[in-house]
C-alpha positions as CSV (number, residue, x, y, z in Angstrom):
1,X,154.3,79.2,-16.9
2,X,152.8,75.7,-16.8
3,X,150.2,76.1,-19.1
4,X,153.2,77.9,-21.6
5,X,155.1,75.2,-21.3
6,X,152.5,72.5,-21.7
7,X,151.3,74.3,-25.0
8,X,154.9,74.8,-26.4
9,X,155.2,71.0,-26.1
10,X,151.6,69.9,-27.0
11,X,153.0,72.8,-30.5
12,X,155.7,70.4,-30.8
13,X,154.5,66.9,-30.2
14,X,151.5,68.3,-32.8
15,X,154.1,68.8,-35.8
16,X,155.8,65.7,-35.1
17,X,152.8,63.9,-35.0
18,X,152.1,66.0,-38.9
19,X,155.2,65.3,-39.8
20,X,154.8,61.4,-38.9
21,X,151.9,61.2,-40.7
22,X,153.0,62.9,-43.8
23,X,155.8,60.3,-43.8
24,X,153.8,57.8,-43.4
25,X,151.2,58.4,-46.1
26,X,154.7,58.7,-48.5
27,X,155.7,55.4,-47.4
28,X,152.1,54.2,-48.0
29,X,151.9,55.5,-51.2
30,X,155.6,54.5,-52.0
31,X,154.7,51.4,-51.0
32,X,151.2,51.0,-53.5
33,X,153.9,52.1,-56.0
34,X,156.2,49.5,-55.3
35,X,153.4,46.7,-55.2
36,X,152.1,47.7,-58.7
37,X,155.4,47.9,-59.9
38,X,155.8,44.2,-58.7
39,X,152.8,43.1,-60.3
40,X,153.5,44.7,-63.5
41,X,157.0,42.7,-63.3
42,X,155.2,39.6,-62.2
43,X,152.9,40.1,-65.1
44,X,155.6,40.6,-67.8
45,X,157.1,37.4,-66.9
46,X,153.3,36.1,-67.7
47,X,153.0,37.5,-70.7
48,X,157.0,36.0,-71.8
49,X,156.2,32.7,-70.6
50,X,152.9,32.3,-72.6
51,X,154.4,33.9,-75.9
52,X,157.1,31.5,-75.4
53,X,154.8,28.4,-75.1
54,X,152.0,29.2,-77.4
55,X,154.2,31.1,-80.2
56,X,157.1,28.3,-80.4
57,X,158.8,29.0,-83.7
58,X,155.9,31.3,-85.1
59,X,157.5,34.3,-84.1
60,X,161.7,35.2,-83.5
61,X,163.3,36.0,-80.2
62,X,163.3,39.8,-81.1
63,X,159.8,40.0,-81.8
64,X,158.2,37.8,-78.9
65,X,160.4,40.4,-76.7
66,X,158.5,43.4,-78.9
67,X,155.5,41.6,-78.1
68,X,155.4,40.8,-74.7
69,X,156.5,44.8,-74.0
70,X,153.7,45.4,-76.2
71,X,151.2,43.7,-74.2
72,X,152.6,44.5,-70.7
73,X,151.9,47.9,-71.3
74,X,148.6,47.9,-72.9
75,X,147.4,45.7,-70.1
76,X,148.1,48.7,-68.0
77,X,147.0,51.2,-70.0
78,X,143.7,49.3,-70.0
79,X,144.0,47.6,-66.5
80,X,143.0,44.9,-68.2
81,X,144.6,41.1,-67.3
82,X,147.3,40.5,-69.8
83,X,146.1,36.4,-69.8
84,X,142.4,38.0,-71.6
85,X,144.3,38.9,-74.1
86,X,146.6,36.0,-74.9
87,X,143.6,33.7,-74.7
88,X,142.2,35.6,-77.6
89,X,145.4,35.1,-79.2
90,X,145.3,31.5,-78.7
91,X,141.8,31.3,-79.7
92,X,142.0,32.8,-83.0
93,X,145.6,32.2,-84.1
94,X,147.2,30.2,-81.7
95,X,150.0,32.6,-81.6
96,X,150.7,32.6,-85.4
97,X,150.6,36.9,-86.6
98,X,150.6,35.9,-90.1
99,X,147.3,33.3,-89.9
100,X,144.4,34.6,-92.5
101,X,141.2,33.9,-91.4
102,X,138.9,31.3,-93.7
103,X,135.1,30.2,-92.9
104,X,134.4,26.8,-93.0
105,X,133.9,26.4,-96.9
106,X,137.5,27.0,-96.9
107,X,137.0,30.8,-98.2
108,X,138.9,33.4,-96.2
109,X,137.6,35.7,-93.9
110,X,139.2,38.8,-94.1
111,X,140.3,38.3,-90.4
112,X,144.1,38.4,-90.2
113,X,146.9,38.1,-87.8
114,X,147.1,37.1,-83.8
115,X,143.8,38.7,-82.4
116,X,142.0,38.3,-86.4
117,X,141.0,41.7,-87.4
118,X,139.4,43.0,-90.5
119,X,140.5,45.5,-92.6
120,X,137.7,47.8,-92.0
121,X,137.4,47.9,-88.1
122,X,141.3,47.5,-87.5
123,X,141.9,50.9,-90.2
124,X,138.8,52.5,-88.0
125,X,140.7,52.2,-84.8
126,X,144.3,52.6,-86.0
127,X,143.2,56.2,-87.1
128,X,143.2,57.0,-83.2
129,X,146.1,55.7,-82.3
130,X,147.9,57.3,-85.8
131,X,148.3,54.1,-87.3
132,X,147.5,54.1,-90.6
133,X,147.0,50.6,-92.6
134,X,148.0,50.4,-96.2
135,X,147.5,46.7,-96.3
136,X,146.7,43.6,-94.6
137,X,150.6,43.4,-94.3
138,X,150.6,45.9,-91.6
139,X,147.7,44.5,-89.1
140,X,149.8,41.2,-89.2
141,X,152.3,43.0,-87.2
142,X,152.1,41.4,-84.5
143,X,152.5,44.8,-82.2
144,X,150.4,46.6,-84.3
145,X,147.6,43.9,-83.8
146,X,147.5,43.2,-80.3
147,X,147.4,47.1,-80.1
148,X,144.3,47.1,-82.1
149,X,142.6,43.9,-80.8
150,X,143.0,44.7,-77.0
151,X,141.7,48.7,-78.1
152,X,138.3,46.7,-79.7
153,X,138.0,45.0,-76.7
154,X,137.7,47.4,-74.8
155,X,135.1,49.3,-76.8
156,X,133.4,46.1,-76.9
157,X,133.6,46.0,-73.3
158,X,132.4,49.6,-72.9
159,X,129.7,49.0,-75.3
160,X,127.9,46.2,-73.4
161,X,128.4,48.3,-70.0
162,X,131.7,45.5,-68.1
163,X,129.8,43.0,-69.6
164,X,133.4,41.0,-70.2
165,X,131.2,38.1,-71.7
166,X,128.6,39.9,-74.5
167,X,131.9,41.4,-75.6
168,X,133.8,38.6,-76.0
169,X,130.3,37.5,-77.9
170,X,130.4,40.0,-80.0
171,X,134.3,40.1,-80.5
172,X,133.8,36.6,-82.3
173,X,130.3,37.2,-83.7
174,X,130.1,41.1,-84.2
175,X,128.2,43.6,-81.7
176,X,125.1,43.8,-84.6
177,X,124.6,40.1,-84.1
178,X,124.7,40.8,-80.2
179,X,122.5,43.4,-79.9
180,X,119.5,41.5,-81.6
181,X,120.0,39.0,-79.8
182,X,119.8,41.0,-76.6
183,X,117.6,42.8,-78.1
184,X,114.8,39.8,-78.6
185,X,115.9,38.2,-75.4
186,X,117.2,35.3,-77.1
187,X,120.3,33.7,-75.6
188,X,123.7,34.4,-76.8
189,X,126.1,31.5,-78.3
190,X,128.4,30.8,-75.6
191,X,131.0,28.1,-77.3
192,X,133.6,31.0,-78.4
193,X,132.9,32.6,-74.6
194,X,133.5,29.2,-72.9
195,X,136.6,28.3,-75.4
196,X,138.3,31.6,-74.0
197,X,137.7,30.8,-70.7
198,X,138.9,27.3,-71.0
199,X,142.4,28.7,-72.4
200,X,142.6,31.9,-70.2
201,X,142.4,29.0,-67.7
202,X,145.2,27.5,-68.9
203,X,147.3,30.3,-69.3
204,X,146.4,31.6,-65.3
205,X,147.5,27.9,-64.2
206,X,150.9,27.3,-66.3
207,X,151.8,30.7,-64.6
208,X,151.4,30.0,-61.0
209,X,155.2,28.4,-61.3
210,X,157.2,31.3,-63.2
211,X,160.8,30.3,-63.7
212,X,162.8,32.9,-63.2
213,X,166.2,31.6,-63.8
214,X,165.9,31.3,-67.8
């Protein structure tokens, strides 16, 4: 009778025990959910604040709004840090979607809008996403850009195997240009690298105090 009664309860205390742990990997994972949904949060008020700042009058109310949605959720799709991307931003455009690129000698690039894309690899990517370009009207979208920029990034970044720096090389310079270089073991220009850092930077420390209450 002992031994029955001792294995009904050990039965018992054994499910609890099951069901404790079940309920405690749900709060676990509840809580993981909870955390990443507070750093996405956290992160959209990044992305606002910087738009805000670097953008001033470049851009209305309504589409800074569209943007920094735009951002926030392709820096998840990509787990990528939203601030990378800005930085670009400020690098090439300084927040400005309708900027055309020009050389030096004055003539233009062929790069346009906030991340300065060209025709050519912008139409290439937008075909995956079904985004079709008619005109260099459309990638100066300022949605529509970001979209593509942060999706060449990341083949860039793929590309060169994580290496976040060749691909911000090659982002600025082109991945042929790259790859000869890595190629003959020659160094890679690093002033375009160093100029992203510099403003990522930035962007990481005028975030540390979010205000909340605007």
């Amino acid at each position: 009778m002992g031994f029955v009664y001792f294995g009904y309860h050990y039965y018992q205390n054994t499910k609890k025990i099951e069901t404790l742990n079940t309920e405690i990997e749900g709060l676990i994972e509840k809580n993981q959910e909870l955390e990443k949904y507070g750093e996405w949060t956290l992160d959209y008020f990044k992305i606002d604040k910087a738009l805000t700042k670097m953008a001033e009058n470049k851009i209305s109310k309504e589409t800074r709004i569209k943007l920094t949605e735009k951002i926030w959720q392709i820096s998840g799709l990509y787990d990528i840090d939203p601030l990378l991307i800005l930085a670009i931003v400020s690098q090439e455009s300084r927040g400005n979607p309708t900027i055309r690129g020009r050389y030096q000698s004055g003539a233009e690039s062929g790069a346009y809008g906030l991340m300065q894309l060209k025709m050519e690899t912008a139409a290439s990517l937008g075909k995956k996403f079904g985004i079709i370009l008619e005109s260099e009207e459309d990638l100066m979208r300022p949605e529509v850009n970001v979209v593509l920029g942060t999706a060449y990034l990341m083949r860039l970044i793929g590309r060169y195997q994580g290496n976040v720096k060749a691909a911000l090389i090659a982002y600025n310079i082109g991945h042929g240009k790259v790859d000869r270089l890595l190629a003959s073991g020659k160094d890679l220009p690093t002033k375009y690298y160093e100029g992203i850092i510099s403003r990522y930077r930035t962007l990481v420390s005028d975030s540390i105090f979010l205000d909340f209450t605007r």
